[in-house]
C-alpha angles and dihedrals in degrees: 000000000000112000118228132235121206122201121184120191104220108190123207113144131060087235093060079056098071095043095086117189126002123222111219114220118200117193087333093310124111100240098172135302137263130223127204117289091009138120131219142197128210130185108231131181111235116264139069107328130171123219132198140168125224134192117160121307086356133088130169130239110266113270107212114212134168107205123197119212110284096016123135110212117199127200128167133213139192112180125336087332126098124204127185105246127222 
């Protein structure tokens, strides 16, 4: 059974206007991309995993997860900035 990470783009800032789309980038690899004020869901194997977010010249720090089997796993971004998420 995969696990599932959920990642939801909160705006607040004009800047975070012009950025457009965010690649998401899932252990290095582009796994779909991510608009202002949406959530997505991803399919991920169980196991250590890294997730960015990419849009132009910006790329956000590595985010470092583990993810069971089942688990949903939920992380935020605003701009080029990822958060866990509770």
């Amino acid at each position: 059974m995969a696990a599932t990470l959920q990642l939801v783009r909160k705006t607040t800032s004009v800047m975070e206007l012009r950025r457009g789309t965010f690649h998401v980038l899932l252990d290095g690899n582009d796994v779909g991309s991510i608009d202002r004020h949406q959530t997505i869901e991803v399919p991920v194997e169980p196991g250590h995993h890294t997730l960015q977010v990419k849009a132009d010249r910006y790329t956000s720090g590595r985010r470092l997860f583990d993810a069971a089997d089942g688990e949903i796993v939920n992380f935020r971004c605003n701009g080029a900035r990822i958060w866990p998420s509770t």
